[in-house]
C-alpha positions in Angstrom: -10.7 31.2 -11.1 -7.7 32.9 -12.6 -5.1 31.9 -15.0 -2.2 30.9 -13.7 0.9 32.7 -14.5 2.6 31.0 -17.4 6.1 31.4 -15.3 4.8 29.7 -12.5 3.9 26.6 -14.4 6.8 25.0 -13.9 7.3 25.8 -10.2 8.8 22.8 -8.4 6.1 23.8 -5.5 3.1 24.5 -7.7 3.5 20.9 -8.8 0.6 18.1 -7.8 3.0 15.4 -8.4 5.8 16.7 -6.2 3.4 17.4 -3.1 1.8 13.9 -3.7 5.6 12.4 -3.9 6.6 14.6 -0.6 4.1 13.4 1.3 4.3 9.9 0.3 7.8 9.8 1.6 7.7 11.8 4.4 4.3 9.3 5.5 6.3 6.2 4.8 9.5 7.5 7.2 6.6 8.0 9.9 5.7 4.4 9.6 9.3 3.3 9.3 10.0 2.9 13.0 6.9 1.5 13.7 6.9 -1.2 11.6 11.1 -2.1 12.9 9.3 -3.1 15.6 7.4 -5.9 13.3 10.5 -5.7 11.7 8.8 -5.8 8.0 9.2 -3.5 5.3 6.4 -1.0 4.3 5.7 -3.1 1.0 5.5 -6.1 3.4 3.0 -4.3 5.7 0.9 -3.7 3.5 0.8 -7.8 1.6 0.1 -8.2 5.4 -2.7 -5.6 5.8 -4.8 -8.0 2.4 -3.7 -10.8 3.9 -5.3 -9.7 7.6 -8.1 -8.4 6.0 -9.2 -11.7 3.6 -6.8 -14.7 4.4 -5.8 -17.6 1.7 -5.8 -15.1 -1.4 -4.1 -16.1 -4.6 -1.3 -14.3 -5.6 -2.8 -12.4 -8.5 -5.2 -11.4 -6.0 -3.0 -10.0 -3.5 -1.3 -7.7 -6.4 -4.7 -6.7 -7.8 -5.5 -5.4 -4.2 -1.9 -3.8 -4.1 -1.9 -2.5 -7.5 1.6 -4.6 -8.2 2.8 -6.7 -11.1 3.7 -10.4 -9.9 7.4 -9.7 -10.3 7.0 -7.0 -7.5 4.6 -9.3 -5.1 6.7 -12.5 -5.7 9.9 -11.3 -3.8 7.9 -10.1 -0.6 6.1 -13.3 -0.2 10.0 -15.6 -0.5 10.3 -12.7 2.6 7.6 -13.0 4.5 7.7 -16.9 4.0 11.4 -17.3 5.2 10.2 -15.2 8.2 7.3 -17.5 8.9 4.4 -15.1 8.7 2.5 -16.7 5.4 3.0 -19.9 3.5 2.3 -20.8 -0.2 0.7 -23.5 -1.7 -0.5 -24.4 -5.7 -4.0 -24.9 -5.9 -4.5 -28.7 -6.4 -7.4 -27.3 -9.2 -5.2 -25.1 -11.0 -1.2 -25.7 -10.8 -0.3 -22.1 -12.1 -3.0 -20.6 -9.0 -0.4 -20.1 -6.1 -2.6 -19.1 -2.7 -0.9 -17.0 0.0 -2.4 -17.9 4.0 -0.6 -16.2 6.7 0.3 -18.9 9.5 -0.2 -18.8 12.9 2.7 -16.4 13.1 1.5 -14.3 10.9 -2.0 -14.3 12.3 -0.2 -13.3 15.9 1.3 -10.2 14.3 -1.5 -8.2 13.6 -2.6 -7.8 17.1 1.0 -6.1 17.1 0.3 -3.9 14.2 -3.3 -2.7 15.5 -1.5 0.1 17.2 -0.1 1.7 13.5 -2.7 2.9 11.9 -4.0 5.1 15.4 -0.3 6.2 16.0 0.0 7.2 12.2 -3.5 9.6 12.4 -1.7 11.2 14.9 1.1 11.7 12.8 -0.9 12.9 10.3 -2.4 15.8 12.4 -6.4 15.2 10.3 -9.0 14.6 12.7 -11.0 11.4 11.3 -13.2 13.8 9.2 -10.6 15.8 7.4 -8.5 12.1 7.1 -11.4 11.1 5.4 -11.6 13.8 3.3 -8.0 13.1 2.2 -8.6 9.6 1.4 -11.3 10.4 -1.0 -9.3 12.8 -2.6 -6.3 10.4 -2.9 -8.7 7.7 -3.9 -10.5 10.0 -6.9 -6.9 11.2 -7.8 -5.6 7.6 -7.9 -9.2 6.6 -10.0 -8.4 9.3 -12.5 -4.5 9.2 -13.0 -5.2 5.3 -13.5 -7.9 5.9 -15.7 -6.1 8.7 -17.9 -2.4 6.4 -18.5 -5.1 3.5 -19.3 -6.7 5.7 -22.4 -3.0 7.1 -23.5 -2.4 2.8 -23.7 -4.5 3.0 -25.9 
């Protein structure tokens, strides 16, 4: 492997960051339309996507799963519970525990949303094997960045 050239360093287009940014944005405008039709939010898609996936999770949980702070998970959930999709209720054991169950509403959606992650591959252009590839990539990349910023905390 070579060295790279000192001048290129600095190269908006030689820059991880900016490719990973790019494509974050340009993934989330796919799914932008097809989640109007839900009409939720990508942030909200995705509380919905834990919720579908394990039902009745306490907050904390939810933003564990999402890698968000409680101040960033709160808000959705007031949305998605004015829309009728999950409810909250304190845990009778713990009063500070808040668990998050999607209602029958809720539940109803996701036979709706089933058809975005098949019309997003598409999207994509990856056949399932190189998608795959990418999300271990993304998935080590995300392990390591997290990983690095927690030592420098230190």
């Amino acid at each position: 492997m070579t060295e790279p050239d000192a001048r290129n360093l600095l190269l908006l287009d030689e820059q991880a960051c900016f490719a990973l940014y790019a494509a974050s944005r340009a993934v989330t405008d796919v799914y932008r339309p097809l989640l109007a039709e839900l009409d939720l939010t990508y942030p909200q898609y995705l509380v919905m996507l834990v919720l579908w996936e394990r039902d009745n999770q306490p907050i904390k949980q939810i933003g564990a799963a999402l890698h968000l702070d409680y101040g960033t998970v709160s808000p959705l959930l007031k949305r998605l519970e004015a829309r009728g999709l999950v409810q909250r209720k304190r845990q009778a054991d713990d009063e500070r525990s808040v668990v998050v169950s999607l209602t029958p509403e809720g539940v109803a959606m996701r036979e709706r949303a089933v058809a975005i992650p098949p019309a997003i591959g598409c999207a994509l252009g990856l056949n399932n094997q190189d998608l795959g590839v990418l999300m271990d990539l993304l998935r080590r990349v995300t392990t390591s960045a997290r990983t690095t910023a927690q030592e420098g905390e230190h």
